[in-house]
C-alpha positions as CSV (number, residue, x, y, z in Angstrom):
1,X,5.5,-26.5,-37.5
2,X,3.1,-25.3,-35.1
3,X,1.6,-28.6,-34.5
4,X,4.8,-29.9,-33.6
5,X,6.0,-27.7,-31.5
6,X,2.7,-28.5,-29.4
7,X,3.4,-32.4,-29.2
8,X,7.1,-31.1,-27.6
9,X,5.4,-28.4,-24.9
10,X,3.2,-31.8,-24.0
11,X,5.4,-34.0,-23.5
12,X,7.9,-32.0,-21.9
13,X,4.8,-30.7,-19.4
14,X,4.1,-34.6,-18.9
15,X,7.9,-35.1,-18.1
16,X,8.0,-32.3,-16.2
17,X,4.9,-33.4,-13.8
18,X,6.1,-36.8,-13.4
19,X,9.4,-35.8,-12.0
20,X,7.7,-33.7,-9.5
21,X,4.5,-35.6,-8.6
22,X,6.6,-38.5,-6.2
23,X,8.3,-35.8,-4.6
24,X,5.1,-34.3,-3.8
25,X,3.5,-37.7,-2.5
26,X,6.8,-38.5,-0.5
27,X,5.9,-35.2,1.5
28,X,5.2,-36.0,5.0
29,X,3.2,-33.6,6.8
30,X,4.1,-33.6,10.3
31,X,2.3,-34.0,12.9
32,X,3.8,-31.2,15.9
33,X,4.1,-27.4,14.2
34,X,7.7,-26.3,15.0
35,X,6.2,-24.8,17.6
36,X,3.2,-26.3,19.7
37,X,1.9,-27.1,23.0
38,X,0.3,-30.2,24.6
39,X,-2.0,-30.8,27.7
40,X,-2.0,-34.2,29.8
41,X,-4.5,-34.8,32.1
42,X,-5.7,-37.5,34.3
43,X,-7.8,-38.6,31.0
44,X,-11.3,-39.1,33.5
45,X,-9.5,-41.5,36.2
46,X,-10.3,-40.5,39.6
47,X,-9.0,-42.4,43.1
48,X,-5.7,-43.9,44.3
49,X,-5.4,-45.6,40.7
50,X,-4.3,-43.9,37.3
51,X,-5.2,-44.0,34.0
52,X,-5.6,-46.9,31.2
53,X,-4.6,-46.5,28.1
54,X,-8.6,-46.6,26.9
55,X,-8.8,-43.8,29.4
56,X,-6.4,-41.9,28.0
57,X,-7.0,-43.5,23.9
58,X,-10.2,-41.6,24.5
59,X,-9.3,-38.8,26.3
60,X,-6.5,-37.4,23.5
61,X,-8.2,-39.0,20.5
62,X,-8.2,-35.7,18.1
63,X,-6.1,-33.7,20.1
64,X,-2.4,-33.1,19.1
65,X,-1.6,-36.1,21.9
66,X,-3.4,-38.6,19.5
67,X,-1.4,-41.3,19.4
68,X,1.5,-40.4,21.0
69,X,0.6,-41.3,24.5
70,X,1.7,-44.6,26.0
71,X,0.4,-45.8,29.6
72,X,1.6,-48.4,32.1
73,X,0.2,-48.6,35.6
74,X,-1.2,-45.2,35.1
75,X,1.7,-43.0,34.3
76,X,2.1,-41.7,30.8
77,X,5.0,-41.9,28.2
78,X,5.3,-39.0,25.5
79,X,8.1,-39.0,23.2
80,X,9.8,-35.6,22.6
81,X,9.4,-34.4,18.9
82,X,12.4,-32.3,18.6
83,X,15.4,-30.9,20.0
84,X,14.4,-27.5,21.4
85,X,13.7,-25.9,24.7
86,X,10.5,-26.7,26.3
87,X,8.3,-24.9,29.3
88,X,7.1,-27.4,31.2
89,X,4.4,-26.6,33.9
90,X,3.2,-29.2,36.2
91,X,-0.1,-28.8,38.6
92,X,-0.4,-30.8,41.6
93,X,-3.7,-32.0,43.1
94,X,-6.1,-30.6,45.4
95,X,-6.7,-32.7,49.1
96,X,-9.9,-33.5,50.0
97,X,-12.4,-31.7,52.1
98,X,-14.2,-28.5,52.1
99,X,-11.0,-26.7,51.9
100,X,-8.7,-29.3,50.6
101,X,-5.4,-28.0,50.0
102,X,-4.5,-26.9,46.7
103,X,-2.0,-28.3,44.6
104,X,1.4,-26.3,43.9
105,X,2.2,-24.9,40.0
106,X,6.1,-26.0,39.2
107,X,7.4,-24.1,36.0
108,X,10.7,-24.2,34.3
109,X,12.9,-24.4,30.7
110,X,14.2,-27.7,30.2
111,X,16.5,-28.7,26.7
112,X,15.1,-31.9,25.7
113,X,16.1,-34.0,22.3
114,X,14.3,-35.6,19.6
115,X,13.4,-38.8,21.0
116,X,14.1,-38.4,24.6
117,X,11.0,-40.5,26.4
118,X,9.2,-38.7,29.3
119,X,7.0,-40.2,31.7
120,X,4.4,-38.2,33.3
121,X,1.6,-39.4,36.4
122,X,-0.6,-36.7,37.0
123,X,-1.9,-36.5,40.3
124,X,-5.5,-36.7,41.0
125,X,-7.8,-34.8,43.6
126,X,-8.0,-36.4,46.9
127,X,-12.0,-37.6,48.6
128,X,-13.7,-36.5,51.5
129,X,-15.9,-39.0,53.5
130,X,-17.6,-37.4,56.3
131,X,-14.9,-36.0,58.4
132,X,-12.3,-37.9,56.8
133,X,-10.3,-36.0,54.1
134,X,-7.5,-37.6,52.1
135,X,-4.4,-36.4,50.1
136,X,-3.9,-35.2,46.9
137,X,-1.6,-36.7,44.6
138,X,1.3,-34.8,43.7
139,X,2.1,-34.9,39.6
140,X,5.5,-35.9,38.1
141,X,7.5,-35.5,35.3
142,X,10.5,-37.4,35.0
143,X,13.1,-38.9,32.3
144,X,15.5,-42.0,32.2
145,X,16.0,-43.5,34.2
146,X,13.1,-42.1,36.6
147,X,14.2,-43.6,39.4
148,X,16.5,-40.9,41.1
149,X,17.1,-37.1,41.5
150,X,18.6,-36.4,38.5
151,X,15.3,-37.9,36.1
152,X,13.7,-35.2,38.3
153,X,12.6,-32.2,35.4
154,X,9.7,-31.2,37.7
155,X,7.2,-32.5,40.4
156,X,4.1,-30.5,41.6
157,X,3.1,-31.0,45.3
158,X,-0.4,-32.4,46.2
159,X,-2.3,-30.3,48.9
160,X,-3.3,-32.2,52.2
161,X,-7.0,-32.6,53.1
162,X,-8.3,-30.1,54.9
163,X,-11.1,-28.5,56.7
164,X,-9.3,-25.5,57.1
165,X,-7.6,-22.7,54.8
166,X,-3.8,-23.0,56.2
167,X,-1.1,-22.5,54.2
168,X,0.6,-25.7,55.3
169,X,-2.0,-27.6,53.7
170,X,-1.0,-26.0,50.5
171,X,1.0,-28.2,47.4
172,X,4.5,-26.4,48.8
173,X,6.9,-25.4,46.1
174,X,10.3,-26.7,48.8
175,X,11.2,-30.1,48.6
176,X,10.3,-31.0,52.1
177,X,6.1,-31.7,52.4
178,X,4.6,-29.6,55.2
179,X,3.5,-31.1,58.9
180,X,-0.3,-31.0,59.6
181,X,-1.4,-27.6,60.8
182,X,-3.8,-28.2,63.9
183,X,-4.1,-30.9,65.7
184,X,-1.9,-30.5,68.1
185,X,-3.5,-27.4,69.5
186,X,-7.2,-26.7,71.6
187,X,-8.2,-30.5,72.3
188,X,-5.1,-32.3,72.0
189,X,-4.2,-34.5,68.9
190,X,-1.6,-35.4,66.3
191,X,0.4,-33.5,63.5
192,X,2.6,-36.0,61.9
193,X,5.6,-34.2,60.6
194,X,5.9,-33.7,56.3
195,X,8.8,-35.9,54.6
196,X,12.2,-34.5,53.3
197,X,15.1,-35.5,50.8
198,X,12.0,-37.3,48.6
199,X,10.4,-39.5,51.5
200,X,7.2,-39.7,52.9
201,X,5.2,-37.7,55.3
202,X,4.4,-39.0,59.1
203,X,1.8,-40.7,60.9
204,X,1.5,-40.1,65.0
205,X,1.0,-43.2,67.6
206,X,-2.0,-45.6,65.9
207,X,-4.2,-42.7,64.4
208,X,-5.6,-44.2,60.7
209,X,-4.4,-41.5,58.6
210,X,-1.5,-42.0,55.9
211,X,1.1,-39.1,55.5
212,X,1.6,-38.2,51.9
213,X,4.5,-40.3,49.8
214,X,7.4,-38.8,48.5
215,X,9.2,-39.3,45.0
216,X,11.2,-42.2,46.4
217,X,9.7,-43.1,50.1
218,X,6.3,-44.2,50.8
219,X,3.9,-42.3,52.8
220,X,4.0,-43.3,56.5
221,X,1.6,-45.0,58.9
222,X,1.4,-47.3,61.3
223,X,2.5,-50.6,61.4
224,X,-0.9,-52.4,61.8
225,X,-2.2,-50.4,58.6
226,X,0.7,-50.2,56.8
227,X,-0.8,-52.4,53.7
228,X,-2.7,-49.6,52.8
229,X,-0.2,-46.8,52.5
230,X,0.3,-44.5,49.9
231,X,2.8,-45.6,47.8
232,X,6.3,-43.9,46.2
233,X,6.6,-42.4,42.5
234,X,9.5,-45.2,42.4
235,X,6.4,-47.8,43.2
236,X,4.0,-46.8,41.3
237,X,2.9,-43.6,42.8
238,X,-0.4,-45.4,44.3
239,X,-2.7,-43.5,46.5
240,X,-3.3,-44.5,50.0
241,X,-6.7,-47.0,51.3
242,X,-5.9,-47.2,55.0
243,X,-7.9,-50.9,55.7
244,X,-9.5,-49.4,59.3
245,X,-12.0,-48.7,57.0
246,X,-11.8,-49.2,53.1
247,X,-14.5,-47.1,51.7
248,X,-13.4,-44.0,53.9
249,X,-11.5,-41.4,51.8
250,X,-9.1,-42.8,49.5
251,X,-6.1,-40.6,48.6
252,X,-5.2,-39.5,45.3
253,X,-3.3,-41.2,42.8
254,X,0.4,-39.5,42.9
255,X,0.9,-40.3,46.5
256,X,-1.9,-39.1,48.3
257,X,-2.5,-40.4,51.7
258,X,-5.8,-42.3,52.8
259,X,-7.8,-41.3,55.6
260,X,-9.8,-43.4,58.1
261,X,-10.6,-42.5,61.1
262,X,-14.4,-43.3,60.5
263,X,-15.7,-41.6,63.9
264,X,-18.6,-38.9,63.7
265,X,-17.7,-36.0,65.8
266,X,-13.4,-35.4,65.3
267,X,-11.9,-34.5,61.5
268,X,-9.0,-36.5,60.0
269,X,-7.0,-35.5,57.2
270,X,-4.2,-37.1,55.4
271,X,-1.1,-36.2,53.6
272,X,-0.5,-35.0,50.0
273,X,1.8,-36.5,47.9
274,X,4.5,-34.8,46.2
275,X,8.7,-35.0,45.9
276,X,8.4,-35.5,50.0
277,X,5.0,-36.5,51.2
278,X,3.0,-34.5,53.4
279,X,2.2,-35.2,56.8
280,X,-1.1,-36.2,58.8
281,X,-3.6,-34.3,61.2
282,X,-6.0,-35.3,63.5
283,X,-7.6,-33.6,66.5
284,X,-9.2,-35.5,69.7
285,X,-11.9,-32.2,70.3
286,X,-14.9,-32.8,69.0
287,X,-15.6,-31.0,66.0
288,X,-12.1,-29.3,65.8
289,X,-11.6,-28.9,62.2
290,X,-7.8,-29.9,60.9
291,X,-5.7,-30.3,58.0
292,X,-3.0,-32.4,56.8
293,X,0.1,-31.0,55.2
294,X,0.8,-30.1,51.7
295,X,3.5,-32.4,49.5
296,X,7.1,-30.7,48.8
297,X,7.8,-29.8,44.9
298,X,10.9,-30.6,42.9
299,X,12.0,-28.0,39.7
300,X,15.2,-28.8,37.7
301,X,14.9,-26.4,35.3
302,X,15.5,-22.5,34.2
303,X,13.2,-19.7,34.6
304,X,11.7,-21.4,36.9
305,X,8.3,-19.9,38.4
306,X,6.7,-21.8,41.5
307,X,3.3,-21.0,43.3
308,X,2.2,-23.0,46.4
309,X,-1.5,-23.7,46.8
310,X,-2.4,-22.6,43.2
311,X,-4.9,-25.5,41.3
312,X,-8.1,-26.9,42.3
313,X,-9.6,-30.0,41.3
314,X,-7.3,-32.6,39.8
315,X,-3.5,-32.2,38.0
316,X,-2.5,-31.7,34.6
317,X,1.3,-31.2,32.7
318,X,1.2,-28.5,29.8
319,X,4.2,-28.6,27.4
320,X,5.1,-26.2,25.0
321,X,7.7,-25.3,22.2
């Protein structure tokens, strides 16, 4: 009886372990905790140009991006995970120079849904090249359709480049970029005026500097070196290479205008990019430092929390949830 009873406790623990065993192998684990957060960066790209995908492959590979990160022309798709509220914080770049503006931190709540595709360009630090200084790019985060106001969820300004500390040359958290802060004054020179409603900053009579683009207007210049301005988020968000001189300081990916002047004894800065571009300064004086405004910011969101002139160095996004 004994014995028998043992063959049934077997064969029932056999049963037993084959009903739950392809449960347990259908178990997905996920990849995203319920609650998380993610960085993007501008996976090692420098310049007017973006990211690849191998730049950014490598970049995330064995971080919780893995994967999930999809580039065209530089900008990055993410696909949300789940419905939930996210904080979204986006950095804009620094401008070029020895002061080069620094980008503006954009924070807000946004309610996003499973599946909801973002795109995301992160701006990159503008270049110095003797006195010229170029614009930052601003960084962008937008959904569908990404091409007007309301795909807005944030954009960080870009700072201007600069060779002096001036709060205009700061990534500004209002929508409109600022105007150079200098040139105008001992010497004589140009400030170009910063863009508004999302268009680009301004250039003054033939100087070679680019005014920072905007989220749907390119950064402004002069006609004769107009194939070099910075370009639009809505066009690909291209920094600027004014052709006076193309290896003078090109601007940031994101918008940030070039600069050219190529002279030894006056200081040129461009524009950074951001929602409206920034705009240009130059001075006549020799040796008059100057600096180019700061791009405007964009927030769509709750609790929102903006600080002009707040990162150095190149942009980044951080998610969380």
């Amino acid at each position: 009886m004994s014995r028998f009873l043992l063959i049934i406790i077997y064969f029932l623990s056999i049963s037993t372990y084959a009903q739950i065993l392809p449960s347990y192998q259908a178990t997905h684990v996920k990849k995203h905790a319920s609650s998380s957060s993610v960085t993007f960066t501008n996976c090692t790209a420098t310049g007017k140009n973006g990211p690849t995908q191998s730049n950014c492959n490598t970049a995330y590979s064995g971080t919780t991006l893995d994967g999930d990160v999809t580039v065209s022309g530089g900008i990055q798709s993410w696909t949300v995970p789940s419905n939930g509220t996210y904080t979204i914080i986006a950095y804009g770049a620094q401008g070029g120079g020895d002061l080069g503006g620094k980008g503006a931190k954009i924070s807000g709540q946004f309610s996003l849904s499973s599946g909801d595709v973002i795109k995301i360009l992160v701006g990159q630090q503008g270049a110095a090249v003797g006195k010229d200084a170029s614009g930052g790019g601003g960084t962008f985060v937008t959904k569908s359709p990404h091409n007007d106001n309301g795909s807005v969820i944030v954009i960080a300004g870009g700072g201007g480049g600069s060779w002096i500390d001036n709060s205009n040359t700061y990534g500004q958290t209002g929508t409109s970029g600022a105007s150079g802060c200098c040139g105008a004054g001992y010497g004589g020179g140009y400030s170009g005026a910063g863009g508004s409603n999302g268009q680009g900053g301004t250039w003054q009579s033939s100087v070679s500097q680019d005014g920072g683009a905007g989220f749907l207007g390119d950064g402004i210049t002069s006609g004769s070196y107009s194939s070099g301005r910075a370009l639009a988020y809505v066009n690909g968000g291209t920094g600027g290479q004014n052709p006076w001189a193309l290896n003078r300081a090109i601007g940031g990916f994101g918008g940030g205008g070039g600069s050219s002047r190529n002279h030894s004894s006056t200081y040129a800065c461009a524009g950074g990019g951001g929602y409206s571009g920034g705009g240009i300064d130059y001075k006549y004086g020799a040796n008059q430092v100057t600096g180019a405004g700061g791009g405007g910011s964009y927030n769509s969101g709750s609790s929102q929390s903006n600080t002009a002139g707040n990162n150095s160095g190149h942009g980044k996004v951080e998610i969380s949830w």
